[in-house]
N, C-alpha and C positions, 0 to 999 in steps of 0.2 A: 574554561572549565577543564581541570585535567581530569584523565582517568588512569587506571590502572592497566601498563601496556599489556598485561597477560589476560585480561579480561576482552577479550574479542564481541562478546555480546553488546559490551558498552563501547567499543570503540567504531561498530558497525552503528549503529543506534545515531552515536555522534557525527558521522559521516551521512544517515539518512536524513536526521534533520538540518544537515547544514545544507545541504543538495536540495531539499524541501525549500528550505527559506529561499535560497537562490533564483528556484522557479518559480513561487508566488512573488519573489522582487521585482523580475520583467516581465508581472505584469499577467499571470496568470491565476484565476481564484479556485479555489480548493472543491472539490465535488465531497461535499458528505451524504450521497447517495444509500452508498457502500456501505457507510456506517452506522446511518440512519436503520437499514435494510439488519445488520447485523444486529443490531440495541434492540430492534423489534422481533426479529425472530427467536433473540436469547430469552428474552420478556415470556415468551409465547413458549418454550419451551420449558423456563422456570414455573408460571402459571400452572401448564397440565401435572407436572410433579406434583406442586403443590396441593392442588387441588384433587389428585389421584391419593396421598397421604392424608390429608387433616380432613377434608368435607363428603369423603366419598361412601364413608358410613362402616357398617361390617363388610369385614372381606366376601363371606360366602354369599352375602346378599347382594352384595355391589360388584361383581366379579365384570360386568357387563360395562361399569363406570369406569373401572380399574382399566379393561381394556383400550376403552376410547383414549382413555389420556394417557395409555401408554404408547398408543399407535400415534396422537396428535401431537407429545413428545418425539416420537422419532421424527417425525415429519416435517418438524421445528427444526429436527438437527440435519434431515436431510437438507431442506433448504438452506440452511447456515451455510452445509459445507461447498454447498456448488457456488454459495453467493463470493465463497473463499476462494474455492476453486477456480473456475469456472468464469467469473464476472472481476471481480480485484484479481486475479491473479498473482498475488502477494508484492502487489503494488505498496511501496512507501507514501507516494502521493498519485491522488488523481483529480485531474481539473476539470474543470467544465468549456468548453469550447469559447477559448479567448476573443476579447474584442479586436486585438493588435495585431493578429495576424489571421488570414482567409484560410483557417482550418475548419473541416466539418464536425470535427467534435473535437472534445480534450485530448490531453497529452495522458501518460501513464509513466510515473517514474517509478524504477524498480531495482532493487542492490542486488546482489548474492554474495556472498564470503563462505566460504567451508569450515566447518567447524576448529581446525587448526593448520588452517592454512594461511597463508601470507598477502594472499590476492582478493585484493576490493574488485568487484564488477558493477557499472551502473549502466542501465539501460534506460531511453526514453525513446516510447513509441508511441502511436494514435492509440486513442482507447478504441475505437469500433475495427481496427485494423481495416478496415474493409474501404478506405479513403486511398488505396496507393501509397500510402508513407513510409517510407524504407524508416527503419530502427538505427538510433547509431546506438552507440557502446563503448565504453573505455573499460581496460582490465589492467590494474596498475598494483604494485606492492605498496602496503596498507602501511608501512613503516615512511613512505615518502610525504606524506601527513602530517604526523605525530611529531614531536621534541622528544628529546631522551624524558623528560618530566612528564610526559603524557599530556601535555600541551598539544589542541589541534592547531596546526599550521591554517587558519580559517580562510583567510585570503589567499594561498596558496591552494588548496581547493576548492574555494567556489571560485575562481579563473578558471580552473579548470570544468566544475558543473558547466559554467556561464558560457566556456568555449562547446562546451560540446551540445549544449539548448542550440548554440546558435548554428551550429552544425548540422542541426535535425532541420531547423528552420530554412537553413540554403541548400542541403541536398532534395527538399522536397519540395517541388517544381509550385505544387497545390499551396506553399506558403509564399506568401507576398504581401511585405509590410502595407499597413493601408494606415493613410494620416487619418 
């Protein structure tokens, strides 16, 4: 799939799903946690709107109903944003604690790119960090990817994702393949 080289939002995108598939290839499965957790709390947030607008009655009467669902709205959005913040940490992908190798919980893959800058970063670390697991990282120019046609180089980076999973897997003492 080409994209448009001056379109950075789609060329990051392209880069996080390709690094995604790489990690649930060997062999890792996907945590929708996260998401599950966000679908519910937006759900919950839409809800008290709604229901503070069309079912709440007259304003001067209901000023008391009005309140609740405006405070059970924020509340919705406070939790959204720590579940953003705070728990995903603007993770691409996050796993659940693989069968293949003796980690105590999943992995967490994670990009950054600056909004017109040149440099891809991808990070993968333990999700509960609290396992001892050093983080690796690669910081590479985003042009070493691409074809002048906006062509991703696919095989050319996920060698590289592949090399740096496996990276995480040998600098951390606590990973040790099990047949």
């Amino acid at each position: 799939m080409a994209a448009l080289l001056l379109d950075g939002q789609r060329l990051r995108r392209m880069l996080d799903e390709a690094a995604s598939q790489v990690v649930l290839d060997e062999g890792y499965a996907e945590r929708n946690t996260f998401s599950n957790l966000k679908i519910l709390f937006g759900i919950g947030a839409i809800g008290c709107a709604a229901y503070a607008h069309f079912l709440a009655g007259d304003f001067p009467g209901s000023w008391w109903v009005v309140l609740v669902c405006v405070a059970a709205y924020g509340m919705c959005q406070a939790a959204l944003t720590y579940v953003l913040a705070k728990l995903e940490k603007g993770a691409v992908l996050c796993t659940t604690k693989p069968t293949h190798v003796a980690l105590t919980s999943g992995i967490r893959v994670s990009s950054f790119r600056e909004n017109y800058g040149d440099e891809f970063t991808l990070k993968i670390e333990s999700m509960d960090g609290k396992d001892g697991c050093t983080p690796v990282s690669f910081k590479r120019k985003i042009n070493r990817w691409f074809y002048e046609d906006g062509e991703l180089a696919e095989d050319k980076f996920k060698g590289e994702v592949r090399d740096l999973l496996k990276e995480f897997e040998k600098k951390n003492t606590s990973l040790k393949k099990t047949k």
